[in-house]
Each structure stands twice: as C-alpha cells, then as structure tokens.
C-alpha positions in Angstrom: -24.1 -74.2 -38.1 -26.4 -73.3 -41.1 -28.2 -70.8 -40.2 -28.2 -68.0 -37.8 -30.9 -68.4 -34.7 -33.5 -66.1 -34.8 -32.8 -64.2 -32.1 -29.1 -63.4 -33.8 -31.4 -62.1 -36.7 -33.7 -59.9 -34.8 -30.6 -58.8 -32.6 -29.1 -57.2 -36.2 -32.5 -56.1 -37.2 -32.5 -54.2 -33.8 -29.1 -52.7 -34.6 -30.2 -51.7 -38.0 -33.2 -50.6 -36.5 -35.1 -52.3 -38.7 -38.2 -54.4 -38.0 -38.5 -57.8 -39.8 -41.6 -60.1 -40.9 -41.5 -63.9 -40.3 -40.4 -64.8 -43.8 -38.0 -61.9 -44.2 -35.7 -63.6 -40.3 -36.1 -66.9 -42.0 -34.8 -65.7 -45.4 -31.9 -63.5 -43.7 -30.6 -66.6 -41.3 -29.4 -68.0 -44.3 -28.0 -64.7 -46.0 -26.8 -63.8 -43.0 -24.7 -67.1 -42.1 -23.3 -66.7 -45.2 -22.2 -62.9 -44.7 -20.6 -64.1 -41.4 -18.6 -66.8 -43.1 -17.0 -64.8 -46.0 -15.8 -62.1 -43.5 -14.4 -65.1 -41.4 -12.8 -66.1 -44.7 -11.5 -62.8 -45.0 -10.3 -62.8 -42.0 -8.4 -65.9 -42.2 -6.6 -64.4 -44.9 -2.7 -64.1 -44.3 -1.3 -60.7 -43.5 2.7 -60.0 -44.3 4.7 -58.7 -41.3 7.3 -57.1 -43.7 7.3 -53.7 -44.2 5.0 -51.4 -45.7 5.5 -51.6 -49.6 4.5 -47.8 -50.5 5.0 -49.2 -54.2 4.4 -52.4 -56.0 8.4 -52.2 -57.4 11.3 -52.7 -55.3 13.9 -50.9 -57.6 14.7 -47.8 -55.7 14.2 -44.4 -57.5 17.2 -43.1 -58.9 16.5 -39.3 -57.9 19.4 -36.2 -58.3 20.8 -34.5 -56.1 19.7 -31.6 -54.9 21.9 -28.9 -55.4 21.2 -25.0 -54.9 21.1 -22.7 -58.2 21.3 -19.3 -58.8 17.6 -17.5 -58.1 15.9 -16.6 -61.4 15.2 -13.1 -62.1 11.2 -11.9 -62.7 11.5 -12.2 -66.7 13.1 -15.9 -66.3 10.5 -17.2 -64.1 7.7 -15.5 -66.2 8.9 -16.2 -69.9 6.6 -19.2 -70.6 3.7 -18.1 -68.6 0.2 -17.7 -71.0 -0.8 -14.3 -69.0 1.5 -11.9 -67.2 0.8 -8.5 -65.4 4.0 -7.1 -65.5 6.5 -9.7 -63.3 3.1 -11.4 -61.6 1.7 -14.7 -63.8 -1.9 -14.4 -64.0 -4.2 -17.2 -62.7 -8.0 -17.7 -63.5 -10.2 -17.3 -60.2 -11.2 -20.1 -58.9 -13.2 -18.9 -55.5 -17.2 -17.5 -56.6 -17.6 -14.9 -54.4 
C-alpha cells in the first residue's frame, strides 16, 4: 500500500481535531504512510531478553566496605566549612519568601 485511504486521513485529522482541505488529505496520505512505516520499522527492531544493563560496562564496581567510625565532634565536622555560626555551617537561602 502507498498511501493511506482518505478516510484513515480524516479519521487522524478527527483525532487531532484538526480539519483538512483536499490538497492537505492528499499530501498527508503519503506523509502519513510513511510515518506508519518507520514506526513499524521501529518496531521490528530486536529487543534483548537479558537483564537490564543499569551501565554500559560490565566490570563490577570495586566499592569498600563499609565499616563504622568513631562520630566526629562539632569542630571536626565544621573545620572546612566557608561560614559557621558557632557548631551550625551556614547555607545561603534558597526559598524567596
């Protein structure tokens, strides 16, 4: 099939309720047929039925252990911070009131 009929075209135009001159259905039974076909080709495309890759790489991530420290005090945790009000790091606002 080359072309969509017309009454495919005017049953899209309805969806998109849109309305349609003469020239503009013949023009889109053509442009339409061809939509259809690349999704088909899209469709045809092979899916894997492996597992889910959640990254391109298959090496595994070589992550540590986690293992429980000692807590840090107020002056440790607030050494590096630009702004401090006494053993609280100050943040610019970032709400407008």
């Amino acid at each position: 099939m080359d072309k969509l009929s017309r009454k495919e075209v005017l049953h899209v135009a309805h969806l998109a309720r849109i309305s349609l001159t003469e020239e503009e259905i013949e023009k889109f039974r053509g442009d339409l047929k061809i939509l259809m076909d690349d999704i088909d080709k899209i469709k045809d495309v092979k899916d894997f039925d492996d597992e889910m890759m959640y990254t391109p790489i298959n090496d595994n991530a070589r992550l540590r252990e986690d293992v429980v420290g000692d807590m840090l005090n107020a002056k440790e945790t607030t050494i590096n911070a630009p702004k401090k009000n006494g053993s609280f790091i100050e943040v610019p606002v970032m709400i407008n009131e």
